[in-house]
C-alpha positions in Angstrom: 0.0 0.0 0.0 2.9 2.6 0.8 4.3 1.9 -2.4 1.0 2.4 -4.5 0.8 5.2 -2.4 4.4 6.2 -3.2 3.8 5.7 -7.5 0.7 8.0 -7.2 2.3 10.6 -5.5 5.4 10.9 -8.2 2.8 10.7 -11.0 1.2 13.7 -9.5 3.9 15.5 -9.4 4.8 14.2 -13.0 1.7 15.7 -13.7 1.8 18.8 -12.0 5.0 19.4 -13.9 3.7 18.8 -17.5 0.9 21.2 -16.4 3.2 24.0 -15.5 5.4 23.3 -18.8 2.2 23.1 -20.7 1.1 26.4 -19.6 4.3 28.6 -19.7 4.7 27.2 -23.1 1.1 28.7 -24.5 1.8 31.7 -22.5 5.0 32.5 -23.8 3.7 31.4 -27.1 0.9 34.3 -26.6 3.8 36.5 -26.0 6.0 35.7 -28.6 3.2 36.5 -31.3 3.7 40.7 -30.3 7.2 41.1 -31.7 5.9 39.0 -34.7 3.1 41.5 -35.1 5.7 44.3 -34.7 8.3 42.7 -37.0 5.7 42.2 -40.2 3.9 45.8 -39.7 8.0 46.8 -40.3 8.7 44.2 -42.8 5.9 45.5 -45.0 7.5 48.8 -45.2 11.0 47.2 -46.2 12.5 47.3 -49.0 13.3 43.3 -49.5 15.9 44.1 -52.9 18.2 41.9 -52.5 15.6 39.2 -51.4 14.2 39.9 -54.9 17.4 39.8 -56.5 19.2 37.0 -54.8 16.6 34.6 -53.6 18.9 31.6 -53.2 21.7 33.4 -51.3 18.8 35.3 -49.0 17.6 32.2 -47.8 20.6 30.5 -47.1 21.8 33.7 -45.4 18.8 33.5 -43.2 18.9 30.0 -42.7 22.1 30.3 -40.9 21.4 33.2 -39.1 18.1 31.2 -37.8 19.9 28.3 -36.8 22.6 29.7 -35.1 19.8 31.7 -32.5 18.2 28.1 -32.5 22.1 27.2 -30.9 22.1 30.1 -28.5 18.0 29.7 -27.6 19.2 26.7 -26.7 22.2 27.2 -24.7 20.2 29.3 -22.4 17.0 27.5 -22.3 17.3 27.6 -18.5 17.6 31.5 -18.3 15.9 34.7 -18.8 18.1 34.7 -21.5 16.9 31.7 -23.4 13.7 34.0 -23.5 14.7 37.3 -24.9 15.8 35.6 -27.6 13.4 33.9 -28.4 11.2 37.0 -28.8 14.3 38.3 -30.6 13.9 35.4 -33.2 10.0 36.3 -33.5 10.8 39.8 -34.0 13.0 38.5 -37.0 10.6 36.0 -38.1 8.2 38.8 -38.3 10.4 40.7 -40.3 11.0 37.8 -42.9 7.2 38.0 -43.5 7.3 41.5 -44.9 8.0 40.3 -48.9 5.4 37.5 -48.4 2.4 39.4 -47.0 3.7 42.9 -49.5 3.0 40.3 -52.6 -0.1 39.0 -50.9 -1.8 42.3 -49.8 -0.9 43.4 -53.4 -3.6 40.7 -54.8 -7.3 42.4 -55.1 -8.6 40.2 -52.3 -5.2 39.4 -50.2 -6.3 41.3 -46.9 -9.0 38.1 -47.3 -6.4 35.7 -47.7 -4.3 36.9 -45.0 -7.2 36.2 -42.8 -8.0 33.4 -44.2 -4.6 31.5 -43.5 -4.2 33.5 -40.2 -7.8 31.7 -39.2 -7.1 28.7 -41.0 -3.6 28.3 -39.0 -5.6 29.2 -35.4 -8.4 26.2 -36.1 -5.5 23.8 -37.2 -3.2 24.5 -33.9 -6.8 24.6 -31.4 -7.9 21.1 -33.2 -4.4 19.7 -33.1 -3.3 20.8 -29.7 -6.5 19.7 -28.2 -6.5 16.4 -29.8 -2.5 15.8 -28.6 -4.3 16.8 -25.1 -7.0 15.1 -24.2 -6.3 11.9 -25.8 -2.6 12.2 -24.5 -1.8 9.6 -27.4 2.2 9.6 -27.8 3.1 10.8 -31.0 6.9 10.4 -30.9 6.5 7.7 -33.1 5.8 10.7 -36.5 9.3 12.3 -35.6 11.8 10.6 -37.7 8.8 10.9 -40.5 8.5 14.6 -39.8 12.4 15.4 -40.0 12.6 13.6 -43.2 9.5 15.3 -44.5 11.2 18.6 -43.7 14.4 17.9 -45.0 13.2 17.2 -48.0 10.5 20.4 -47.9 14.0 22.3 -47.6 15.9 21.3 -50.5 12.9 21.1 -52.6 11.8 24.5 -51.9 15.8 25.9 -52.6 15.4 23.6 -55.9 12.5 25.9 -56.7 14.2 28.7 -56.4 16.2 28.0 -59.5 12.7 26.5 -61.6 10.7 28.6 -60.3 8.1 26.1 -61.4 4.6 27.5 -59.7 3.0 24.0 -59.7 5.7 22.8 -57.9 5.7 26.0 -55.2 1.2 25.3 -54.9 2.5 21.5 -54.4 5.7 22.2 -52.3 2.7 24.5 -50.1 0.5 22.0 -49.5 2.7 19.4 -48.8 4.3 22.0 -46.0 0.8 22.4 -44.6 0.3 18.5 -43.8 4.0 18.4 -42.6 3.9 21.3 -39.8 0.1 20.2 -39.0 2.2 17.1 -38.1 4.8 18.8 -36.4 1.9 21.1 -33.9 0.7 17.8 -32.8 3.8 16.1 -32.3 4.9 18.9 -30.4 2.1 19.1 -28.1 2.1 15.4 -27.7 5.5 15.6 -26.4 5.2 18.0 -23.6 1.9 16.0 -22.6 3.4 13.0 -22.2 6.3 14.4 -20.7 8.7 14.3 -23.6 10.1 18.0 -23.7 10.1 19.4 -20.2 11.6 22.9 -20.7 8.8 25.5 -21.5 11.3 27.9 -24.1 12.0 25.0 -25.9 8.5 23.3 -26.4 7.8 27.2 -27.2 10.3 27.6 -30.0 9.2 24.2 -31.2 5.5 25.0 -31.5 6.0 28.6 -33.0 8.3 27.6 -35.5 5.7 25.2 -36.7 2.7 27.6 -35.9 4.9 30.3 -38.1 5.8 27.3 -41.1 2.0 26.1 -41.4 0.8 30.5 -41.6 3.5 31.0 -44.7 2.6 27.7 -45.8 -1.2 28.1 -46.2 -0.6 31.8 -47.1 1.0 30.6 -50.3 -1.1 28.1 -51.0 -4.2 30.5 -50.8 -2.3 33.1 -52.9 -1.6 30.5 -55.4 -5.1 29.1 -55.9 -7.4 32.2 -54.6 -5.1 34.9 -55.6 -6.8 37.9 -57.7 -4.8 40.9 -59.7 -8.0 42.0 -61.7 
């Protein structure tokens, strides 16, 4: 009986600590969508030249630079640290919208596909996440799919850059939008059940997807609903 009583006591606590995790990771997701906001209302204004110019070197440039605050984020997960920049990273993020949203808004009707993918992405992470919750199914089992599936969605997407093939960018979209769904509910599944226990990196995790599946379903709606007449 004392052990039973022992086994239910540490699960609670387990439990207690996936709460806590699970709830400093949606409120510093809520938080880290402000310098977003900030970053795109200044992206739109920019003047994204050399984007335009030199696509391929842009996005490798920015790749790095992303990957190496993914390092530091990292580094100081366990900090105040690991925090600020991780709103720093959003604030960038939101700036690496501007060329995006400046060709969508430019469409006759792209304030109502902006919308639309910005809805779109809130009803896929609510369904997702609440699915990975209250089942509390493991999904560790989709990782090694996922990171193939992105990997892939990488250097298919640089490939592009080159064809600049516009069935193959609606394709590369869509495919994109099935592979970060994915990722928002392995994600969630993963703090649930214990799997990431650090709230600034199960947030960097879920906003990078969150961000992905937006500019995902943004050019898929631009591609298929987009108007210039």
């Amino acid at each position: 009986m004392f052990d039973e009583m022992q086994v239910i006591g540490r699960s609670e606590t387990a439990q207690q600590v996936t709460n806590k995790v699970l709830r400093n990771t949606y409120a510093l997701l809520g938080l880290s969508l402000i310098p977003t906001v900030i970053g795109a209302f200044i992206g739109m204004s920019m003047d994204f030249l050399f984007a335009q110019q030199h696509p391929f070197i842009f996005a490798i440039g920015a790749m790095a630079v992303l990957y190496g605050m993914f390092a530091a984020i990292s580094a100081n997960r366990n900090s105040s640290v690991g925090v600020v920049l991780l709103l720093v990273v959003t604030f960038l993020l939101g700036l690496m919208l501007g060329p995006i949203l400046q060709h969508t808004l430019h469409l006759r009707n792209g304030g109502q596909i902006v919308g639309l993918a910005a809805g779109g992405t809130g009803i896929i992470f609510l369904t997702l996440a609440g699915i990975a919750t209250t089942t509390k199914k493991d999904f560790s089992f989709m990782g090694k799919f996922l990171m193939i599936g992105i990997i892939l969605l990488i250097v298919a997407s640089l490939a592009n850059i080159f064809f600049q093939i516009p069935a193959m960018a609606l394709a590369l979209s869509a495919i994109g939008v099935l592979i970060f769904s994915g990722f928002i509910l392995y994600d969630v599944s993963r703090i649930v059940n214990g799997g990431e226990t650090n709230y600034v990196m199960a947030t960097l995790g879920l906003y990078m997807s969150i961000y992905n599946l937006f500019t995902s379903l943004l050019q898929l709606l631009g591609g298929t609903m987009g108007s210039r007449d």
